[in-house]
matplotlib code that plots the C-alpha trace (Angstrom):
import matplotlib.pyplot as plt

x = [62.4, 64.7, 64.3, 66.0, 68.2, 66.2, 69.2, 72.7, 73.7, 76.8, 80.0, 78.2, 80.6, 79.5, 75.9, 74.2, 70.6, 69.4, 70.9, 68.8, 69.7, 68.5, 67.8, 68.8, 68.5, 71.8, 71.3, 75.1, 76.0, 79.4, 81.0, 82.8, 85.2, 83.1, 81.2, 84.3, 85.9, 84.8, 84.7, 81.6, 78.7, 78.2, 77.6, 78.5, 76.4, 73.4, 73.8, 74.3, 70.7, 68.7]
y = [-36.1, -36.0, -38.2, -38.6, -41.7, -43.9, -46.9, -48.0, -51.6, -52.7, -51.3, -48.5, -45.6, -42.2, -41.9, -41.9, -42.3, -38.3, -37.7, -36.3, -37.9, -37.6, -41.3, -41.6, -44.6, -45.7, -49.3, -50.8, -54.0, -54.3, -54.4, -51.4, -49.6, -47.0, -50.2, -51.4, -48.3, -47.4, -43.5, -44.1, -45.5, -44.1, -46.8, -46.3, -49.5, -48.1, -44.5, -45.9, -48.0, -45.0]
z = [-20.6, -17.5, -14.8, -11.1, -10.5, -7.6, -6.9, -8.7, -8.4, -6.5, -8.7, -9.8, -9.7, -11.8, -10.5, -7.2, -5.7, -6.5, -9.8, -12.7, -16.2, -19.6, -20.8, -24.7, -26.4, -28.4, -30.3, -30.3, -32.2, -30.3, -33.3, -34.1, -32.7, -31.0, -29.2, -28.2, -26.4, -22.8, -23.9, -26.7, -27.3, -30.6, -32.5, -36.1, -37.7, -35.2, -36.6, -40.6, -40.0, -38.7]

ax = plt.figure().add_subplot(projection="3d")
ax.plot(x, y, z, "-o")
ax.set_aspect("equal")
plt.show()
């Protein structure tokens, strides 16, 4: 389900007004170590409850 980017927020850097994106919901619990990087979102807790 792709959809097209209509605004970004002030401080928004890596995506622009026209951009297509695929939404995917990743639950994160902050926790772990993957939470706490800037690279990931691949929340190991999230991905051991599913």
């Amino acid at each position: 389900m792709q959809r097209v980017v209509e605004s970004v927020g002030e401080g928004v850097n890596d995506l622009q007004q026209g951009d297509h994106v695929l939404p995917v919901f990743t639950g994160e619990f902050k926790e772990c170590a993957h939470c706490k990087s800037e690279g990931s979102n691949m929340c190991v807790c999230a991905c051991a409850c599913v």
